[in-house]
Structure formats: C-alpha cells, structure tokens
C-alpha positions in Angstrom: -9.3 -78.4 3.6 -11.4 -77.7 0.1 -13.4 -74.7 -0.4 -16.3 -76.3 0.9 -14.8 -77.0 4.3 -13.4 -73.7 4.2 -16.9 -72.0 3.3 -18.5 -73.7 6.6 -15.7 -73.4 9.1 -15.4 -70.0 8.2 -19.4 -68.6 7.6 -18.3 -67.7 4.0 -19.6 -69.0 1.0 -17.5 -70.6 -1.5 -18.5 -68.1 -4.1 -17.5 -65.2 -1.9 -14.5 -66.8 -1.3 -13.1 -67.3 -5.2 -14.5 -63.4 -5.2 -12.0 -62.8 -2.5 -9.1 -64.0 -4.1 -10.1 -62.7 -7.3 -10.5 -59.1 -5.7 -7.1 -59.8 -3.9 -8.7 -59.7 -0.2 -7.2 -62.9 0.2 -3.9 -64.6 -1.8 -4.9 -67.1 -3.9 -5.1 -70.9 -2.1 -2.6 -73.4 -2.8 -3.5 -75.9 -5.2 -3.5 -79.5 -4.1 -1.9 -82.0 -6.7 -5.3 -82.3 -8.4 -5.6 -78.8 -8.6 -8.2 -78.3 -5.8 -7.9 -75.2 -3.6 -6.4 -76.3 -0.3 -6.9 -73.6 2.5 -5.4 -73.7 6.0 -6.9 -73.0 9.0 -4.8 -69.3 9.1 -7.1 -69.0 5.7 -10.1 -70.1 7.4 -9.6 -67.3 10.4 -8.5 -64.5 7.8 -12.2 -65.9 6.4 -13.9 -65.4 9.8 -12.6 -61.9 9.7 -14.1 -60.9 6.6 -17.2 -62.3 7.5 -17.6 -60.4 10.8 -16.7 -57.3 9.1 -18.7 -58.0 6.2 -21.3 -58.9 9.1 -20.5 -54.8 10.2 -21.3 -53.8 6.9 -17.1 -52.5 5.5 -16.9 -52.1 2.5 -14.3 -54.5 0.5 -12.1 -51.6 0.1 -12.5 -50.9 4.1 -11.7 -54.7 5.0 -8.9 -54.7 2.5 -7.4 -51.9 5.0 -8.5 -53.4 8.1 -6.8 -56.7 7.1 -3.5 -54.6 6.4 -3.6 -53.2 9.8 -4.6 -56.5 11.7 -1.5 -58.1 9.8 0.7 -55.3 10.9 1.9 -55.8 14.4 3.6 -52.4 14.6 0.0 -50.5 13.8 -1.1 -47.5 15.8 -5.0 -48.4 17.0 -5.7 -44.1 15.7 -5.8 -46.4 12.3 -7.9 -48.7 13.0 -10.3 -46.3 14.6 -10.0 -43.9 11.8 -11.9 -46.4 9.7 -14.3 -47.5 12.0 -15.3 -43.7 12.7 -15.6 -42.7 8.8 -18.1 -46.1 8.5 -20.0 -45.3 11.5 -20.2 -41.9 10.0 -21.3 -43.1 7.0 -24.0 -45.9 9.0 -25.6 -43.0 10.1 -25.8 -40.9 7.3 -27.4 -43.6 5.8 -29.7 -44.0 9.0 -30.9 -40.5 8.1 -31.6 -40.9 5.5 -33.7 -43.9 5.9 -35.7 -42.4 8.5 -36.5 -39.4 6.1 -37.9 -42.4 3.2 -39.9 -43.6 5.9 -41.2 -40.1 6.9 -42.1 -39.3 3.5 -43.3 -42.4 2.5 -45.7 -42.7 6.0 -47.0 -39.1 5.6 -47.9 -40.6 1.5 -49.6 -43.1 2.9 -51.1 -41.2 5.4 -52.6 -39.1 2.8 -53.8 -42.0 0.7 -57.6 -42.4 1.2 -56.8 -46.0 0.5 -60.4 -46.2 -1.1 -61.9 -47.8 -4.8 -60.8 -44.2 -6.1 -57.6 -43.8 -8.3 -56.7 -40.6 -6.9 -53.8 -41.7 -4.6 -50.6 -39.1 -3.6 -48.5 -42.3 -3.4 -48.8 -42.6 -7.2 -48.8 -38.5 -7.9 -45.5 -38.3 -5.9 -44.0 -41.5 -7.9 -45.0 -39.9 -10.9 -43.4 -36.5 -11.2 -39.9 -35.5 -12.2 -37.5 -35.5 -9.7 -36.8 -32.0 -9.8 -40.1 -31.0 -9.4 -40.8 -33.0 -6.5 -40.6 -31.1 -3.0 -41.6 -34.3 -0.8 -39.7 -36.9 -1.7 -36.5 -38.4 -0.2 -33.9 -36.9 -2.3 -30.3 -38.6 -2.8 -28.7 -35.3 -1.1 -30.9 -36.6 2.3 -33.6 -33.8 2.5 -36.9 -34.7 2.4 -39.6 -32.4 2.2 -43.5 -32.3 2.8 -46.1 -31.4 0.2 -48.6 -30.5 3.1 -51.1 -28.4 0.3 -50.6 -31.2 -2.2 -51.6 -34.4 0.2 -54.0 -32.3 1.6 -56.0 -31.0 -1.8 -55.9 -35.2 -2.5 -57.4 -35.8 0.1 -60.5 -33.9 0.2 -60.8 -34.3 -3.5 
C-alpha cells in the first residue's frame, strides 16, 4: 500500500510517517518500481503502535525503546514498566505543575477588578522580571502568592 493508505489504516499522517523514517523509528519503506513507498501491513501495525503511544504522550525517544522491547521476544516486562513509570512520573510532574499555572493564574484573576481602570495584577505580574516575581508559576514548579500585592491592587 502507498503512504496514503498507510496514513489511514494506521491513524498516522503521512507527514509523521516520512518523520519516522527519517528519525529511524521506523526502517525506511521499500520502494515500488516507480519509486513510491510501498508499506505492508506489519508496517501499518508497527504505525498503530506509534500512534497509541504517541496517543499516551512517549516521547520519540521513549517509543523508540518501547518498540525495541515489543520486538524483543526474550524482554523482561521490569523494562517495559521502567519506562512507563519514569513517564507517568513525569505526566504528573507536569500535572503539578499545571495545577500551580492555574492557581496562580485564578488567584490573578481573582484580583483583577475586571473594571474600565488599567490597574490590573494580571498585567503587573506579566510585567516584572522573572526573578523578582514571587507569584508566578516558575519552571522549577513552585508557585507562590503575592497576597499584599493583589490585595494593595485591589483597593486601589
């Protein structure tokens, strides 16, 4: 099959899949007389397992290992499930710290009068160096509350 059948029996695009084989997550398809790609359906079903891991959010580097070990009959499962405990790991450190934008952000907005004035702590917050900010999400996952700064804005 092309690329194109490929992409929809598979859930991949065709883009991702040139990507793929660029990156070396997949070999490179055979090449059909008139120097079309020509995938099989074991190509179509390494596809699909990609896509749901993709679909899990793995990095390309994480798939690239998970394919190693799906391809590897002799595997012990403690591989496997090494991964997929570092990524959940990682899911929800990265769940944290979303909740903590959304704190930040919702006390911010909470704080904004949301009236014809420009006085606004959403803006004062945005504006000041990073260093000198003590509410805002920060990339090492604390988030802090300037209680005496949204509350000075707001009675102003």
């Amino acid at each position: 099959m092309n690329i194109g059948q490929a992409a929809k029996a598979s859930g991949v695009s065709a883009k991702m899949i040139r990507y793929y084989e660029q990156t070396g997550l997949i070999p490179k398809a055979d090449r059909r007389d008139s120097g079309y790609r020509d995938y099989s359906d074991a190509d179509v079903h390494n596809l699909r397992f990609i896509r749901r891991a993709r679909d899990m959010g793995f990095a390309v580097a994480e798939i690239n290992d998970l394919l190693s070990l799906w391809r590897d009959r002799s595997r012990q499962s403690a591989d496997v499930k090494k991964i997929a405990q570092s990524h959940i790991d990682e899911l929800s450190a990265r769940i944290t710290a979303l909740e903590q934008m959304r704190g930040t952000l919702q006390t911010l907005v909470t704080g904004c009068v949301g009236d014809a004035r420009p006085d606004c702590p959403i803006i004062a917050d945005l504006e000041e160096p990073a260093e000198d900010r003590g509410s805002v999400y920060k990339p090492d996952g604390v988030a802090r509350l300037r209680h005496q700064s949204i509350t000075k804005r707001r009675v102003t």
